[in-house]
Backbone as a printed PyTorch tensor [residue, N CA C, xyz], in Angstrom:
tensor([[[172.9570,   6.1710, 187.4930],
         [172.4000,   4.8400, 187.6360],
         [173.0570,   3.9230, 186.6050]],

        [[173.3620,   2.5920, 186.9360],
         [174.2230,   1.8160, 186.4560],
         [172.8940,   0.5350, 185.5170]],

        [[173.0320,   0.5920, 184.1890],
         [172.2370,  -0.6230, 183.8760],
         [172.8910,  -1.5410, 183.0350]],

        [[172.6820,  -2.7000, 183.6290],
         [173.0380,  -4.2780, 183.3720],
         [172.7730,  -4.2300, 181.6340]],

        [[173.7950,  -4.9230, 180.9960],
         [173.5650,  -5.5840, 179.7960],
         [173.3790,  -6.7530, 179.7360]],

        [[172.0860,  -7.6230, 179.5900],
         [171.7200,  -9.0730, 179.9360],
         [172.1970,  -9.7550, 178.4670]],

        [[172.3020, -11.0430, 178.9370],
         [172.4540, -12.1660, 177.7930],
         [171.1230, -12.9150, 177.8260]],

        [[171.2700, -13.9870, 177.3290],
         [170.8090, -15.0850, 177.5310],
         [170.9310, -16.0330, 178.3280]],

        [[172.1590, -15.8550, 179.2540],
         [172.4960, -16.6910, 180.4650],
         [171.9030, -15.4820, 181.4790]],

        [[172.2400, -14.2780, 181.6310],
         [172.6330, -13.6360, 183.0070],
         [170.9810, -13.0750, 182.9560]],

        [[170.5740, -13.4020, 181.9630],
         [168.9640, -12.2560, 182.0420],
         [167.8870, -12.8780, 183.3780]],

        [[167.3560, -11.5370, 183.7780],
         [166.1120, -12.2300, 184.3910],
         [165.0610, -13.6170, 183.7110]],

        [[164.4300, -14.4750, 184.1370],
         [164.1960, -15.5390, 183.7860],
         [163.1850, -15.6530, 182.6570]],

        [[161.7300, -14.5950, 182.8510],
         [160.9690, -14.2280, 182.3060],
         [161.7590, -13.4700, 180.8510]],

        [[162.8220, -13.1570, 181.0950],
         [163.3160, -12.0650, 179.7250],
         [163.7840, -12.9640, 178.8630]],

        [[164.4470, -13.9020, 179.1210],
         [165.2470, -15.0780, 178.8030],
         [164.5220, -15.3310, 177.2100]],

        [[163.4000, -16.1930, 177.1140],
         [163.0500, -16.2200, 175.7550],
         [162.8840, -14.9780, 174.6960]],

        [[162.4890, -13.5010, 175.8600],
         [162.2750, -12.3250, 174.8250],
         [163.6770, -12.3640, 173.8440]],

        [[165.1410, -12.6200, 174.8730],
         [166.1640, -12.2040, 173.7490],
         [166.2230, -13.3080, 172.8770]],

        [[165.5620, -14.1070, 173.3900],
         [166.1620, -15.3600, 171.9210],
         [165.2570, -15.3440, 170.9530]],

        [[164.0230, -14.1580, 171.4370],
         [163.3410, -13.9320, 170.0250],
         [164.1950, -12.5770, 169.0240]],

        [[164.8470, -11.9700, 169.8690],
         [165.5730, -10.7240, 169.4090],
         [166.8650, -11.3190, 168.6640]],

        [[167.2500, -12.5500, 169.2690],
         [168.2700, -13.7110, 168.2330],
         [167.6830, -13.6090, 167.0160]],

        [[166.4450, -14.3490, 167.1880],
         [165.9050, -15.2800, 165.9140],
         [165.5770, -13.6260, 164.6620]],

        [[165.3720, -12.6490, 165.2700],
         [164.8860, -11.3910, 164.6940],
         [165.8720, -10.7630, 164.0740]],

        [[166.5780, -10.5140, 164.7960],
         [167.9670,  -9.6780, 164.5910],
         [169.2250, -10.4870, 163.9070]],

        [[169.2990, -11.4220, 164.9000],
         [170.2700, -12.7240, 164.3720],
         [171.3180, -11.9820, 165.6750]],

        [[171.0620, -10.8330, 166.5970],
         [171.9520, -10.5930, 167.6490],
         [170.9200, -10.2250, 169.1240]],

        [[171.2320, -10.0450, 170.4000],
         [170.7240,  -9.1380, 170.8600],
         [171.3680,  -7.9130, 171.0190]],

        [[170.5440,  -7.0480, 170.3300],
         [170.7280,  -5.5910, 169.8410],
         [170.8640,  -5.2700, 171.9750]],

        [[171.7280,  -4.1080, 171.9520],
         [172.1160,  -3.7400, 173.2960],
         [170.8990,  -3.1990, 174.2370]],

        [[170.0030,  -2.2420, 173.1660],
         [168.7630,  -1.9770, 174.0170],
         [168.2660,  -2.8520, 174.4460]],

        [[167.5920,  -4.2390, 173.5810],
         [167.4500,  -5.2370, 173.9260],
         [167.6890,  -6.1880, 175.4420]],

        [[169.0650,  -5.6570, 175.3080],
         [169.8380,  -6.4260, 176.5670],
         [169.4380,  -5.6640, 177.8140]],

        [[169.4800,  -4.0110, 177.8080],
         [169.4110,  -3.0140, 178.9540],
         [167.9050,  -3.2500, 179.1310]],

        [[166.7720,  -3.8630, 178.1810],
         [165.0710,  -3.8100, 178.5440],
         [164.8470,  -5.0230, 179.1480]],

        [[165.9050,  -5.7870, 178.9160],
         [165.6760,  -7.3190, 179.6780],
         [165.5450,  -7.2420, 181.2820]],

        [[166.2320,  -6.0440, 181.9600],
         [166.1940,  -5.9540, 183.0540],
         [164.5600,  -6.0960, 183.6400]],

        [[163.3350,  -5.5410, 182.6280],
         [162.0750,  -5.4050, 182.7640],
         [161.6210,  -6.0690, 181.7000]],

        [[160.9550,  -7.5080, 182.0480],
         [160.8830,  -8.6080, 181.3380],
         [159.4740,  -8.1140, 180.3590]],

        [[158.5670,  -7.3810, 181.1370],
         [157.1120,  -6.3650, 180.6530],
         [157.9900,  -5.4670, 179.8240]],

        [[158.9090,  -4.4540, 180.1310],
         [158.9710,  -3.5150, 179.2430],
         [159.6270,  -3.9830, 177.8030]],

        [[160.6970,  -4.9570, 178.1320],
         [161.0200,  -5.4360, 176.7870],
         [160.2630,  -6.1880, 175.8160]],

        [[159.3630,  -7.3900, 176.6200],
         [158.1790,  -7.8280, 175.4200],
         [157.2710,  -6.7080, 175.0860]],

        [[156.7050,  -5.4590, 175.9330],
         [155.7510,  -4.1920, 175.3570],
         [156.7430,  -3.8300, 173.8590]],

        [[158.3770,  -2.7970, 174.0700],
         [159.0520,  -2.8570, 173.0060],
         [158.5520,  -4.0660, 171.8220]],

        [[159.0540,  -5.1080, 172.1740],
         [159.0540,  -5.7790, 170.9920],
         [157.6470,  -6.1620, 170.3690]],

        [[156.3940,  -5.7150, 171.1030],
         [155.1520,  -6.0930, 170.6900],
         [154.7770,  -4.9620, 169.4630]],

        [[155.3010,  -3.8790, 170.3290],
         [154.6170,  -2.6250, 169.6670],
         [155.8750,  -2.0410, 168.0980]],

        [[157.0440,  -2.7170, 168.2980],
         [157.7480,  -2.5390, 167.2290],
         [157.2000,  -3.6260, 166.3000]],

        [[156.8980,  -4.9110, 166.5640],
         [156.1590,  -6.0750, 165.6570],
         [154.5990,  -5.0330, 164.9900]],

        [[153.8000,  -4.9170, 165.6890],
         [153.0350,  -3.9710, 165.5580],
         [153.1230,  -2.1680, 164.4580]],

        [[153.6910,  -2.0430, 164.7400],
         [154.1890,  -0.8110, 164.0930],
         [154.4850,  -1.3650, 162.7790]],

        [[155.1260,  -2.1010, 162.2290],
         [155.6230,  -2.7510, 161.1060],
         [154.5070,  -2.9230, 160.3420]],

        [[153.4400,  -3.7880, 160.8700],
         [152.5420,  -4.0660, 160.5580],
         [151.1870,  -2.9790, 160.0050]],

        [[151.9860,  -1.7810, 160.4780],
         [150.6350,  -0.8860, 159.8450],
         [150.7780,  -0.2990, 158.3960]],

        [[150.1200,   0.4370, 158.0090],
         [149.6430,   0.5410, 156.4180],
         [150.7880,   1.8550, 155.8010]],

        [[151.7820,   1.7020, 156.3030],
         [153.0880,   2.4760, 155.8310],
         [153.9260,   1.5760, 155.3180]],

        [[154.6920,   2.0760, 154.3020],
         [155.7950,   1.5260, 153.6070],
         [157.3310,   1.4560, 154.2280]],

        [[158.1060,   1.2630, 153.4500],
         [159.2620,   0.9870, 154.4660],
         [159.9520,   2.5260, 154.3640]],

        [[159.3170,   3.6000, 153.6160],
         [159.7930,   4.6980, 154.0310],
         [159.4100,   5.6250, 154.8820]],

        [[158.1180,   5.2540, 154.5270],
         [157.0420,   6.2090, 156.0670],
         [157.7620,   5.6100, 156.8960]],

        [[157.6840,   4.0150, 157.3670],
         [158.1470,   3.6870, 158.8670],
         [159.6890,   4.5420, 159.5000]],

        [[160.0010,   4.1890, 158.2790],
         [161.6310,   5.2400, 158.5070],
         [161.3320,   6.7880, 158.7850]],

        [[160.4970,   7.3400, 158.5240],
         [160.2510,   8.6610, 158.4690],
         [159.6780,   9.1250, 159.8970]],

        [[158.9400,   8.1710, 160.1780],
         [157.8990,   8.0630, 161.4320],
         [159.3300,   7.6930, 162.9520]],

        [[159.9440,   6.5290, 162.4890],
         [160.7580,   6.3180, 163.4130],
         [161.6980,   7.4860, 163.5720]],

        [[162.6810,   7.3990, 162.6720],
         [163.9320,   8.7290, 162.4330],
         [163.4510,  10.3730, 162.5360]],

        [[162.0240,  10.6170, 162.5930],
         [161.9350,  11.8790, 162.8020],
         [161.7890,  12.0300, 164.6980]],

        [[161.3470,  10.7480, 165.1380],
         [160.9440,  10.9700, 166.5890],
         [162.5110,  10.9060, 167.3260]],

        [[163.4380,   9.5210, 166.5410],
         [164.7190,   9.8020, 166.8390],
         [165.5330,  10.8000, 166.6850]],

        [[165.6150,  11.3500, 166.2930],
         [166.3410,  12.6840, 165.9190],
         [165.7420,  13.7750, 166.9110]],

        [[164.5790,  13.8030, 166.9950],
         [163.9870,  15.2200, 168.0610],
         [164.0540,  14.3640, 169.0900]],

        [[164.2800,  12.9800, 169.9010],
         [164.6110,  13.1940, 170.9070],
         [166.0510,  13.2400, 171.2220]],

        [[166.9040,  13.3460, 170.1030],
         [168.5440,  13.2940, 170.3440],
         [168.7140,  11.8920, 170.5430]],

        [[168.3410,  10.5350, 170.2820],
         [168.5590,   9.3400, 170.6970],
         [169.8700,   9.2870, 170.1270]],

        [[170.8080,   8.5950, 170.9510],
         [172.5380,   8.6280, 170.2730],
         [172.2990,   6.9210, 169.5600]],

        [[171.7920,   6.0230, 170.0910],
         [171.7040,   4.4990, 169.9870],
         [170.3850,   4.5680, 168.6010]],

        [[169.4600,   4.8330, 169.2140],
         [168.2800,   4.6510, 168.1130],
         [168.8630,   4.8830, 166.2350]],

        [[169.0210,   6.0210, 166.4130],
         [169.6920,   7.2060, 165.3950],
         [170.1940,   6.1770, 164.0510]],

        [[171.6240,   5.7820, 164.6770],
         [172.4020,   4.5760, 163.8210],
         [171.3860,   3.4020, 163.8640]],

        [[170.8680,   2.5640, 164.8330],
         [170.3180,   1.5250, 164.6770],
         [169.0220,   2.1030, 163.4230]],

        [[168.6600,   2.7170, 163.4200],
         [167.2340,   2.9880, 162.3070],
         [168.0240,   3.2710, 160.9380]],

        [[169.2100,   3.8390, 161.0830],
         [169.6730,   4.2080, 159.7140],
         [170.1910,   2.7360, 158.9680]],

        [[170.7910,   1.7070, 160.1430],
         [171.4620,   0.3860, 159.5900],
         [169.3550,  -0.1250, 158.8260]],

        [[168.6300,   0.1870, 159.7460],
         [167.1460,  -0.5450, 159.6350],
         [167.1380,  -0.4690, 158.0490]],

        [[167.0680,   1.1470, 158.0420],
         [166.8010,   1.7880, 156.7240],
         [167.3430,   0.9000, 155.5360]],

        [[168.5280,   1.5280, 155.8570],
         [169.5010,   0.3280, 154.5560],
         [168.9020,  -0.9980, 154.4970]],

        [[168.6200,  -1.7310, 155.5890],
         [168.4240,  -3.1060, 155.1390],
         [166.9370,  -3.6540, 154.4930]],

        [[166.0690,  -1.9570, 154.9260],
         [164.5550,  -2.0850, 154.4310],
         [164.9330,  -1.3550, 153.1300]],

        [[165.4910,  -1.1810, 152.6590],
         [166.1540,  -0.6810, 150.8100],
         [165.3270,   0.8720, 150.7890]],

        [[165.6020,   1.8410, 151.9200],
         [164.9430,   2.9680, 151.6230],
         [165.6160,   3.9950, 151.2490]],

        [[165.6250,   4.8240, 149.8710],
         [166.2400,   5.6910, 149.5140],
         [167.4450,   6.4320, 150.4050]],

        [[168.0960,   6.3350, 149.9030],
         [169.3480,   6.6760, 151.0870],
         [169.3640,   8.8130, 150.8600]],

        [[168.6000,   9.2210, 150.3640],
         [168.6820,  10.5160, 150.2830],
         [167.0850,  10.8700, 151.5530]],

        [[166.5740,   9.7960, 151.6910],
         [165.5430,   9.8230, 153.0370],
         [165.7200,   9.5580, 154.0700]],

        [[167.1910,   8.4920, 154.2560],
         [167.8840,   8.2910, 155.4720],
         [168.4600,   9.5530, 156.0130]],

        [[169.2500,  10.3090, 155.0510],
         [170.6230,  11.3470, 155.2100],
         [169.3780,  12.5230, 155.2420]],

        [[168.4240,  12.7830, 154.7390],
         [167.7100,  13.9700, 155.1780],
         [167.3060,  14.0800, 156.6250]],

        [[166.7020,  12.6570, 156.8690],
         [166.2690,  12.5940, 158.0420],
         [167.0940,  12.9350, 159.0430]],

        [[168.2300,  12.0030, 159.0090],
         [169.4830,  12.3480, 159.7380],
         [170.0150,  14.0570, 159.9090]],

        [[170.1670,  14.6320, 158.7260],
         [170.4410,  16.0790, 159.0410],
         [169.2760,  16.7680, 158.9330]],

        [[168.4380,  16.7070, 159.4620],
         [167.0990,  17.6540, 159.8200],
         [167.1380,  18.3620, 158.1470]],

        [[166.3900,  17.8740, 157.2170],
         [166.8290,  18.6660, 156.0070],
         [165.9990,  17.9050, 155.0940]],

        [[164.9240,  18.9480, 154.3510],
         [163.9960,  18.5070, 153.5780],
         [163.4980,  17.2280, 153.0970]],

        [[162.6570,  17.1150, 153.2690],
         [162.8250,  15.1520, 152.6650],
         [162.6110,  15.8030, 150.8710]],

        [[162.7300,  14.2640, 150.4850],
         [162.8560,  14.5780, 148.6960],
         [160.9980,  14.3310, 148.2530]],

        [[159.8960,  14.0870, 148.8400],
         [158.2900,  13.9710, 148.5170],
         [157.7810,  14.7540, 149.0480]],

        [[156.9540,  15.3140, 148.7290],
         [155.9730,  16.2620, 149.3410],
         [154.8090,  15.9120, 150.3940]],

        [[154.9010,  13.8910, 150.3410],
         [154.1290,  13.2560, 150.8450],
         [154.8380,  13.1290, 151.9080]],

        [[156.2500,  12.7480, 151.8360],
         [157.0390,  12.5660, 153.3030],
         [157.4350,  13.4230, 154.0530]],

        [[157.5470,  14.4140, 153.2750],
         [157.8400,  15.6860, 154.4440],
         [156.6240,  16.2610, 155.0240]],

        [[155.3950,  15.7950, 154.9620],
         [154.0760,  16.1340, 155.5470],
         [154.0030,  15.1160, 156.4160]],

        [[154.3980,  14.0490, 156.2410],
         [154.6350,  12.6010, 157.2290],
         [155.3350,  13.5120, 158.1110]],

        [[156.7770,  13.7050, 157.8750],
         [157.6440,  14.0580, 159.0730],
         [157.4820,  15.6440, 159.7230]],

        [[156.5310,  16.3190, 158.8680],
         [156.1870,  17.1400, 160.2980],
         [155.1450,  17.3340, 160.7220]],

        [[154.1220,  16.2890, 160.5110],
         [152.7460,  15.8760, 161.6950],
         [153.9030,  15.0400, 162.6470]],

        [[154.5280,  14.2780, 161.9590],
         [155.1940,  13.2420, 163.3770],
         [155.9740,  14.5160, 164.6330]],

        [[156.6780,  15.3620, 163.7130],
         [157.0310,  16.1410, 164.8640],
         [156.1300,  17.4010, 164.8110]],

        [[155.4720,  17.2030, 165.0270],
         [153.8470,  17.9210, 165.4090],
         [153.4590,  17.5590, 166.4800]],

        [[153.3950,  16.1270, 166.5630],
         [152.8460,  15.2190, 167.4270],
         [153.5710,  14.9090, 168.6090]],

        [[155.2010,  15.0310, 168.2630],
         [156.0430,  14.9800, 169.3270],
         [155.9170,  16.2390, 169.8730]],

        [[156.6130,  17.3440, 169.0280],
         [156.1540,  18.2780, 170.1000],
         [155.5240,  18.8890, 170.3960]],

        [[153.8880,  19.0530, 170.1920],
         [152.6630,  18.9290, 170.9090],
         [151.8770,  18.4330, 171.6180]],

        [[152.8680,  16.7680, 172.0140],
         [152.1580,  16.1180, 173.2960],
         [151.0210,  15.5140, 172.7670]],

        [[151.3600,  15.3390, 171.2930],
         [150.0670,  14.5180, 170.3070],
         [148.8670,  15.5950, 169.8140]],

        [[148.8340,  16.9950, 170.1350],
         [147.7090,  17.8260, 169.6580],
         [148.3710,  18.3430, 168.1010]],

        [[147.3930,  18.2450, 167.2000],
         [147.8380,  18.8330, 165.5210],
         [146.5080,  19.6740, 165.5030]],

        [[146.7860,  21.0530, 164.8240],
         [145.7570,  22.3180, 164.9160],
         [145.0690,  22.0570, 163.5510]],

        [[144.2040,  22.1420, 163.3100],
         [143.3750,  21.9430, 162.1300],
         [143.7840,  22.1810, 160.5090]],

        [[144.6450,  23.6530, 160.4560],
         [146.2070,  23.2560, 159.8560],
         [146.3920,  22.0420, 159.1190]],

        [[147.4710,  21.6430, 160.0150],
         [147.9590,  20.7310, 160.4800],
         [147.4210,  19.5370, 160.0880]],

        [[145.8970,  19.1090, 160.5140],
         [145.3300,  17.6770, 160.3980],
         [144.7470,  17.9470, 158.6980]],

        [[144.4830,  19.2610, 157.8180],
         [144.2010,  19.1950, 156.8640],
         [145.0470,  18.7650, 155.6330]],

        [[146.0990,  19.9700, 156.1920],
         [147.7250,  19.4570, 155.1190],
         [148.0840,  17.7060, 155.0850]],

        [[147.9600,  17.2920, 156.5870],
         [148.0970,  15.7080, 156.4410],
         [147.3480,  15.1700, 155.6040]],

        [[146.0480,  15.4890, 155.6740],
         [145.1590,  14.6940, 154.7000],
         [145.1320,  15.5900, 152.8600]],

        [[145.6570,  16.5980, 152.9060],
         [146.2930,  16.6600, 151.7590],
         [147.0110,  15.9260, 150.8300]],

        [[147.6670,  15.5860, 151.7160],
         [149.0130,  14.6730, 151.1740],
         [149.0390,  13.5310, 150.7070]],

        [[147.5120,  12.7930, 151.3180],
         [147.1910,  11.6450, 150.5800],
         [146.9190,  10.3790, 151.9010]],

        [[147.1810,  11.4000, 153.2830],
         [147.0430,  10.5840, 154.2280],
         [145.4390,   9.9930, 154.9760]],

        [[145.3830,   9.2410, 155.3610],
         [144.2790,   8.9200, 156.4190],
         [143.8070,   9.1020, 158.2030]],

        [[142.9600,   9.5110, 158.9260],
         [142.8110,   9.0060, 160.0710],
         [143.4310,   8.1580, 160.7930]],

        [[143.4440,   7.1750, 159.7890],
         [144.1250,   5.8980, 160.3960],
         [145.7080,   6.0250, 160.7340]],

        [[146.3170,   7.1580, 159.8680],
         [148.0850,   7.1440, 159.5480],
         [148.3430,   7.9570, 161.2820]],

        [[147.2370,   9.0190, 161.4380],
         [147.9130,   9.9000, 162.6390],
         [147.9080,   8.6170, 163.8320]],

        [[146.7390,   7.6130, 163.9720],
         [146.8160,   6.5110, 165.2800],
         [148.1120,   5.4300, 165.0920]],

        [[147.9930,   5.2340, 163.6390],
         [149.7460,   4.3280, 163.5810],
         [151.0470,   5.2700, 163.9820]],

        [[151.4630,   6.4100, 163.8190],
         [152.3560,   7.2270, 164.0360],
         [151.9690,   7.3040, 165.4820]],

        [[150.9920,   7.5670, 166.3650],
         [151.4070,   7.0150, 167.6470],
         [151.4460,   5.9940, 168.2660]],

        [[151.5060,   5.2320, 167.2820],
         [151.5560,   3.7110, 167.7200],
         [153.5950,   3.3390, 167.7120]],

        [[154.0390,   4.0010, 166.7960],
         [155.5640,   4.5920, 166.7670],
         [155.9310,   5.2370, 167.3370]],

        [[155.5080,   6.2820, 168.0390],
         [155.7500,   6.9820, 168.9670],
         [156.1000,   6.4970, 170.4080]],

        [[155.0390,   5.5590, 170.7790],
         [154.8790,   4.8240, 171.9040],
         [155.9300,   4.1630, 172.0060]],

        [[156.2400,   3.3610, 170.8470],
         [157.0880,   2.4290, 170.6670],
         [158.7910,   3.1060, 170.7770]],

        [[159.1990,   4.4800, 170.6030],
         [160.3170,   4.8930, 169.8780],
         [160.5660,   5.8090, 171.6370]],

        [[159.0770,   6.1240, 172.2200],
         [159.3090,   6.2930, 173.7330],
         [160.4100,   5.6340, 174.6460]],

        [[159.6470,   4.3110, 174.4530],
         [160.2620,   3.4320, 175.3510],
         [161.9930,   3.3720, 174.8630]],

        [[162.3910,   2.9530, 173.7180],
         [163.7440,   3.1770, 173.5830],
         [163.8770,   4.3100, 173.3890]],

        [[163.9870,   5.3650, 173.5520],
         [164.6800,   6.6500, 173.6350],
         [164.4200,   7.1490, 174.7610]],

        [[163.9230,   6.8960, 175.6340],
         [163.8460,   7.4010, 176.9120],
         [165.0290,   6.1930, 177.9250]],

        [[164.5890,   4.8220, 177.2870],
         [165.7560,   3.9020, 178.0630],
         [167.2080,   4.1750, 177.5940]],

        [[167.5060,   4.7790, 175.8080],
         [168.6610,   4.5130, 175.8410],
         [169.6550,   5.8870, 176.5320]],

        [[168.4530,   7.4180, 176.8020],
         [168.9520,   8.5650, 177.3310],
         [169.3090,   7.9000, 179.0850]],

        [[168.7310,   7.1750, 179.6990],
         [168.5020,   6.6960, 181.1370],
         [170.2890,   6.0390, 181.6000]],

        [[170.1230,   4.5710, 179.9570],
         [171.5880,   3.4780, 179.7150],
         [172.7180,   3.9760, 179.4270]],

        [[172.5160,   5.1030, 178.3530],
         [173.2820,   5.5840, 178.0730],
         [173.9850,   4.2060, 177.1380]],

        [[172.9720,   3.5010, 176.3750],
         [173.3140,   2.1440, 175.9270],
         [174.2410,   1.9240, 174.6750]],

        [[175.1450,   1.3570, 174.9030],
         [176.3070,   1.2940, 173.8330],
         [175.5570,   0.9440, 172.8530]],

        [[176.2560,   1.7270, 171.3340],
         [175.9800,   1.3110, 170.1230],
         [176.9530,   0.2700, 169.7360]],

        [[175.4010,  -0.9990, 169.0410],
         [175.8900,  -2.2320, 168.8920],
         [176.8840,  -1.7500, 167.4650]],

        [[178.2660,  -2.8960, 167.4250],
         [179.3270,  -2.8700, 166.5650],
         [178.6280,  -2.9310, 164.7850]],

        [[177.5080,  -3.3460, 164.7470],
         [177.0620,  -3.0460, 163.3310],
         [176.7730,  -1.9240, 163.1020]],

        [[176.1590,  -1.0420, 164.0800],
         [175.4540,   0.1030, 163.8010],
         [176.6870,   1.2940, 163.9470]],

        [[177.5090,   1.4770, 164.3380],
         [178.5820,   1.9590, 164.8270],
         [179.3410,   2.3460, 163.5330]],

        [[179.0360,   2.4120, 162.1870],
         [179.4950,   3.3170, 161.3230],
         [178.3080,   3.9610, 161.0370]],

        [[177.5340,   4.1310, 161.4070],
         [176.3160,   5.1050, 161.4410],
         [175.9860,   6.4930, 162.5890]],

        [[177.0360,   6.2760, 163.1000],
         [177.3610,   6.9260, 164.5390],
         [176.9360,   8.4130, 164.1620]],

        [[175.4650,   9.0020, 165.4260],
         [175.4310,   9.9400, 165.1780],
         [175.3470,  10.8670, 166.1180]],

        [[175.5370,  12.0590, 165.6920],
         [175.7430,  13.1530, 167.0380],
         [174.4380,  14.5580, 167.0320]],

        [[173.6200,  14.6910, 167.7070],
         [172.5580,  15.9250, 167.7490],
         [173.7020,  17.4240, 167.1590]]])
């Protein structure tokens, strides 16, 4: 299946302002961006629930931890680099980027309990065994952290399932971040 990369001229009509909020955001439209424009609903859901996600009670390394662990277990080739350029520009330890990236210990005892409820959650279809939900709250976490992590999840769905579908070129910034499963 063949999918369209929209602009701002060629997009469906309804999508039209989503990318010129992905302008004003990004300062580009990022390529997923362009391939979600085709579905004027699925690209404002994306951009609601990534606005959203930001917004919850994680720092800019949880969010990285939460995003990059779901990217990585689903093999996203596009996500992968785009979260690592994120990383850098949210100033997050670059030994939490490169762990994440090579499946390989995080450096806190708090984040590596982050990143394996998140892939707990991925690959359990969202069930964590009592285990599981205790060690989280060991760590210093809340109730509230497991409903934001699927609130990332949801969100990291939709592009990693569109960019496995697009097969969506990695945009030219992200493209020294280039990564391979």
């Amino acid at each position: 299946m063949k999918f369209e990369l929209y602009d701002r001229n060629n997009a469906p009509t309804d999508s039209q302002p989503l990318l010129e909020k992905s302008v004003k955001t990004f300062g580009m439209i990022p390529n997923l961006h362009a391939v979600l424009a085709e579905s004027p609903e699925t690209l404002e859901g994306y951009q609601l629930l990534h606005e959203l996600f930001q917004q919850t009670s994680f720092d800019a390394e949880e969010l990285t931890v939460v995003w990059q662990t779901i990217n990585v277990e689903h093999e996203c080739h596009y996500c992968v680099p785009a979260h690592t350029a994120i990383a850098y520009s949210m100033n997050v330890d670059p030994a939490v980027i490169d762990a994440l990236r090579e499946r390989a210990e995080l450096p806190t005892h708090k984040l590596q309990t982050l990143h394996l409820t998140t892939l707990a959650l991925v690959r359990n279809r969202g069930k964590l065994s009592e285990q599981q939900q205790a060690d989280f709250l060991a760590a210093g976490y809340e109730s509230r952290h497991i409903l934001e992590i699927i609130l990332g999840l949801a969100q990291k769905v939709i592009s990693n399932y569109t960019n496995h579908q697009a097969e969506t070129p990695i945009d030219s910034p992200f493209q020294k971040f280039e990564w391979k499963a």
